[in-house]
C-alpha positions as a Python dict, from the first residue, in 0.01 Angstrom:
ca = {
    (1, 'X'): (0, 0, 0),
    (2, 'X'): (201, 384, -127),
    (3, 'X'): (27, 676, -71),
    (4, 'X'): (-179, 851, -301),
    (5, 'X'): (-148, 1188, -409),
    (6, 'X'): (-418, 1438, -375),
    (7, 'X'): (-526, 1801, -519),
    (8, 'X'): (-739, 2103, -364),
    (9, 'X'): (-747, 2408, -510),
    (10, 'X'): (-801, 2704, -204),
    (11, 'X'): (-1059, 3014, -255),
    (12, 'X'): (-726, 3213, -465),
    (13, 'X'): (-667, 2955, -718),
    (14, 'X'): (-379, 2818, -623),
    (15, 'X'): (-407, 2390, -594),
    (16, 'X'): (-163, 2226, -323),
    (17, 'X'): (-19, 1893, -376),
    (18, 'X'): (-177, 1646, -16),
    (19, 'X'): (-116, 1316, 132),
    (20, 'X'): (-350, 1118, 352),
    (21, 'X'): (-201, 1217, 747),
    (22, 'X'): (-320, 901, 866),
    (23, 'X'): (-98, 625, 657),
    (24, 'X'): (40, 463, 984),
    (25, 'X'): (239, 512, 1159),
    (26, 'X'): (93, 869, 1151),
    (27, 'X'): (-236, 949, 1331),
    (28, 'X'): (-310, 1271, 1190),
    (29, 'X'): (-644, 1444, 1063),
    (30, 'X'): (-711, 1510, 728),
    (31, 'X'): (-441, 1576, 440),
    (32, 'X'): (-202, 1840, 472),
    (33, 'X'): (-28, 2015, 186),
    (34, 'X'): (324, 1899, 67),
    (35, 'X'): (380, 2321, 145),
    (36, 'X'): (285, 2297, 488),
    (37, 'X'): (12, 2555, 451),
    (38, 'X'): (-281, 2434, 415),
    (39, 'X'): (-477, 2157, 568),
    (40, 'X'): (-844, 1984, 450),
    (41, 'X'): (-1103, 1965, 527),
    (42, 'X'): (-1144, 2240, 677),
    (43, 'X'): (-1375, 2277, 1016),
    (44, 'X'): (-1634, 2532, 1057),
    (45, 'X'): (-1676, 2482, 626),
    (46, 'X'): (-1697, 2098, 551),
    (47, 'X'): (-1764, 1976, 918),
    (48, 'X'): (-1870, 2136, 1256),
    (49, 'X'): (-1777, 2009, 1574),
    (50, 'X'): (-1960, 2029, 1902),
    (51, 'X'): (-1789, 2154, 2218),
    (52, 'X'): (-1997, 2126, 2457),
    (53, 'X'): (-2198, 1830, 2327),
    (54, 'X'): (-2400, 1663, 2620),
    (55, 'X'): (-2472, 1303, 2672),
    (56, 'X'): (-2867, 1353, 2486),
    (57, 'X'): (-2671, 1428, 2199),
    (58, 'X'): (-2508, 1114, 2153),
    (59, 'X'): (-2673, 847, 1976),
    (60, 'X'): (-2422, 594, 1873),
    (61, 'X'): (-2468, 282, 2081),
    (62, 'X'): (-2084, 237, 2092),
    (63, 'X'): (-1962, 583, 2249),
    (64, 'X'): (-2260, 543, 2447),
    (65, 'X'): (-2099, 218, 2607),
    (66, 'X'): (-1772, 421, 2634),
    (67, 'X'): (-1933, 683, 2800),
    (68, 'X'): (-1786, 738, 3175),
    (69, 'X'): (-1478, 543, 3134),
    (70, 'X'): (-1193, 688, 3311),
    (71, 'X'): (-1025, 829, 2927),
    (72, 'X'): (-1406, 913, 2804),
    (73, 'X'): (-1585, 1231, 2989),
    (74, 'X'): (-1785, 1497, 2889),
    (75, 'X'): (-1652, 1744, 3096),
    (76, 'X'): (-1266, 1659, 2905),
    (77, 'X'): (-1197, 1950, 2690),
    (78, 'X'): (-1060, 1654, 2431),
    (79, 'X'): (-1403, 1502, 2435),
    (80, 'X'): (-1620, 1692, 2106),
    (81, 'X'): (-1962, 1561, 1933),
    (82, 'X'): (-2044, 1504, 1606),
    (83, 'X'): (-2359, 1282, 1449),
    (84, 'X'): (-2390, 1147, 1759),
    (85, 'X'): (-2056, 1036, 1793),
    (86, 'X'): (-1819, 1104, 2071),
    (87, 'X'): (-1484, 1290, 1895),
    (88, 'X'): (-1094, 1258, 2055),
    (89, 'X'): (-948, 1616, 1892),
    (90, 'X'): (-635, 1750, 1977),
    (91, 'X'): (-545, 2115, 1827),
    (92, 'X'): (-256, 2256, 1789),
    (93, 'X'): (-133, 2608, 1975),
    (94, 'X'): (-346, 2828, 1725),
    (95, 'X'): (-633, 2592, 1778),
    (96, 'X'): (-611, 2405, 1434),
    (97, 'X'): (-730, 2046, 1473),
    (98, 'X'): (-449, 1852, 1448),
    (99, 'X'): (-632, 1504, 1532),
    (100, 'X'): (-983, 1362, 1544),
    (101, 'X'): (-1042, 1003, 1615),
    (102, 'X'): (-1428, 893, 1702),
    (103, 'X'): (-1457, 700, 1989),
    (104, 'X'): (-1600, 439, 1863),
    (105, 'X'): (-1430, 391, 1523),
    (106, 'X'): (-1113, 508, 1374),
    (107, 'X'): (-1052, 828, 1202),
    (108, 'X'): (-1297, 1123, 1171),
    (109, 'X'): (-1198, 1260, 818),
    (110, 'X'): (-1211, 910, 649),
    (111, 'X'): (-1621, 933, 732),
    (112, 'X'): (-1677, 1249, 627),
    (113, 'X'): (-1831, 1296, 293),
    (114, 'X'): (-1548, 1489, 175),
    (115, 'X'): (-1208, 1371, -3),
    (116, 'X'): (-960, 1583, -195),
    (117, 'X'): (-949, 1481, -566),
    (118, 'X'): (-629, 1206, -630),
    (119, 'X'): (-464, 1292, -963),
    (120, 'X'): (-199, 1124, -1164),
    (121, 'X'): (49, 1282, -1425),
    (122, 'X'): (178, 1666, -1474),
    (123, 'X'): (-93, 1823, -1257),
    (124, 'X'): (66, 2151, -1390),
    (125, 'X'): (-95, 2100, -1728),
    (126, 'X'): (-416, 1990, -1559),
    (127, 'X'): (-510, 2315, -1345),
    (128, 'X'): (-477, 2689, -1377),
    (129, 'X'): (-171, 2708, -1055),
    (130, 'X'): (3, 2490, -884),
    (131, 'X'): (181, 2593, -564),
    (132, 'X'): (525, 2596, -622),
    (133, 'X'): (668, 2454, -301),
    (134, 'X'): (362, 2161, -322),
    (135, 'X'): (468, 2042, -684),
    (136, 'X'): (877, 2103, -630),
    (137, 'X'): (860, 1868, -311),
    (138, 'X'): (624, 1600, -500),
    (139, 'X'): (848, 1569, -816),
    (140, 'X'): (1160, 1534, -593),
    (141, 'X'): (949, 1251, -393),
    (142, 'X'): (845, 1104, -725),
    (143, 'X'): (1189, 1029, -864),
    (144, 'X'): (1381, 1080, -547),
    (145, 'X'): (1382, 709, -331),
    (146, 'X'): (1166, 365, -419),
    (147, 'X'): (897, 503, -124),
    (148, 'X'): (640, 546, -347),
    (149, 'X'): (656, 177, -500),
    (150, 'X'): (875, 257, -804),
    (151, 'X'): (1090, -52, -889),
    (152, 'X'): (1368, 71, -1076),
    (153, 'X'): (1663, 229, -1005),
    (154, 'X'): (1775, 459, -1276),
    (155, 'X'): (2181, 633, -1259),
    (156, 'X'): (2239, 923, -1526),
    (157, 'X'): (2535, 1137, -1602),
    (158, 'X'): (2472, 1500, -1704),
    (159, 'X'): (2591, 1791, -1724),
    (160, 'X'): (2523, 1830, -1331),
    (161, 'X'): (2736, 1515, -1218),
    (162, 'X'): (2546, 1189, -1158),
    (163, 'X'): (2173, 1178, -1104),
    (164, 'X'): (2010, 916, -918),
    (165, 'X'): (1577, 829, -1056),
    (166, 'X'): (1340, 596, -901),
    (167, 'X'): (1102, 520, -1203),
    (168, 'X'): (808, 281, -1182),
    (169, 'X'): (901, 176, -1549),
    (170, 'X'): (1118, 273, -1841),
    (171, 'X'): (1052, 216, -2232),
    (172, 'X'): (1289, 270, -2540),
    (173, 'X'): (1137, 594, -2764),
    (174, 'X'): (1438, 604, -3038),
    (175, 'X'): (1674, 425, -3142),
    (176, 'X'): (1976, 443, -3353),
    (177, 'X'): (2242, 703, -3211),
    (178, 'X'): (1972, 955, -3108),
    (179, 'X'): (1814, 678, -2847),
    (180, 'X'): (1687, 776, -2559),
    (181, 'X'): (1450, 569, -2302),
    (182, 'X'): (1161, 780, -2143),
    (183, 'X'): (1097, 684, -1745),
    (184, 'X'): (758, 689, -1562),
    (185, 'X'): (703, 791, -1242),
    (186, 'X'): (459, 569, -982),
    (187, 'X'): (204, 805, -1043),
    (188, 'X'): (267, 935, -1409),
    (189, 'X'): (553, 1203, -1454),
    (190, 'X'): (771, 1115, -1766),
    (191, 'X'): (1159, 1219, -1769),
    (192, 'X'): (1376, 1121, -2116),
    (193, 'X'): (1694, 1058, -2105),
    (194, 'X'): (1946, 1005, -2350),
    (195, 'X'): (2135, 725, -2432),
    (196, 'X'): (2479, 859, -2380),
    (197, 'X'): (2353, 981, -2043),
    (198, 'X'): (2268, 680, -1893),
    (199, 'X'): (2449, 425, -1679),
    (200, 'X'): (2252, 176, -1564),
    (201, 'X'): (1919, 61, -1470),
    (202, 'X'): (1820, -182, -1181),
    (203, 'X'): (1588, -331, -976),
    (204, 'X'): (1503, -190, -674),
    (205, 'X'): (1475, -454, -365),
    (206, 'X'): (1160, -577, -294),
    (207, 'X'): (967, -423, -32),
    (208, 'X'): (709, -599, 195),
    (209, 'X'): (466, -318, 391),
    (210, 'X'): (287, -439, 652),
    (211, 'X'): (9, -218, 873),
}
């Protein structure tokens, strides 16, 4: 399981680059932008949460059964409501949420009815603006190391020194002295390079993920 690459575009045009913050280890809510700057969904516009929710409010059998154990009060300023649910949040120092798990079961953002489009390819040809920083840091994780699944290791000599890809797969374009082979990214980015520049291409070692 590699993590898949999402888009939002905020209120000024501009569309971040996200990943899912809860592909374990990581317990985070929501998706955060590669930038840093922007995290979705956003609460008080795709989801409200209830403060001072009371124990009428909650409906759900299961945080109903929870309800009085020594880590599950109402009177815990961790302790929120939402559709009857009982909410763990924790925020950060400007009072972002930085974490909401529902009692009862598993992450809040994966049951809300909202999910940042996944995309695949040169998002930069596919939208209007793409935030710098976002799309800089995805390309270098694209081609930079194997984490996203790819299973070849490409080396290349340039006019830069020696350059190091991870490509998901690589085919011939030309041949004859103008030859170059064109490599794929896990999720769709295409870099040519020619023959002259390239040393070598292997396999990358086999990875096993377990969560």
């Amino acid at each position: 399981m590699y993590p898949t690459p999402h888009r939002w575009t905020t209120d000024d045009g501009l569309t971040h680059v996200f990943y899912n913050n809860h592909m374990p280890p990581s317990t985070g809510f929501g998706w955060s932008s590669l930038c840093n700057e922007v995290r979705v969904p956003i609460e008080g516009e795709h989801f409200e949460l209830d403060e001072d929710v009371i124990e009428e409010d909650i409906t759900c059998r299961h945080c109903r059964d929870k309800l009085g154990r020594p880590y599950v009060t109402l009177d815990d300023d961790s302790i929120a409501g939402m559709n009857g649910c009982l909410v763990r949040v924790e925020r950060d120092a400007g009072g972002v949420l930085t974490r909401a798990e529902r009692v009862c079961r598993g992450q809040l953002h994966h049951s809300l009815p909202f999910e940042p489009d996944s995309f695949s390819g040169e998002l930069t040809e596919q939208v209007e603006a793409v935030c710098s920083e976002c799309w800089e840091t995805y390309v270098d994780r694209q081609w930079g190391s194997d984490v996203e699944g790819a299973e070849l290791r490409v080396e290349v000599w340039g006019d830069d020194g020696r350059s190091e890809y991870f490509a998901a797969r690589a085919e011939a374009i030309r041949g004859g002295p103008e030859g170059a082979v064109r490599l794929v990214s896990e999720n769709g980015l295409e870099k040519d390079v020619r023959r002259e520049e390239l040393e070598s291409i292997t396999l990358t070692p086999a990875q096993r993920v377990d969560y």
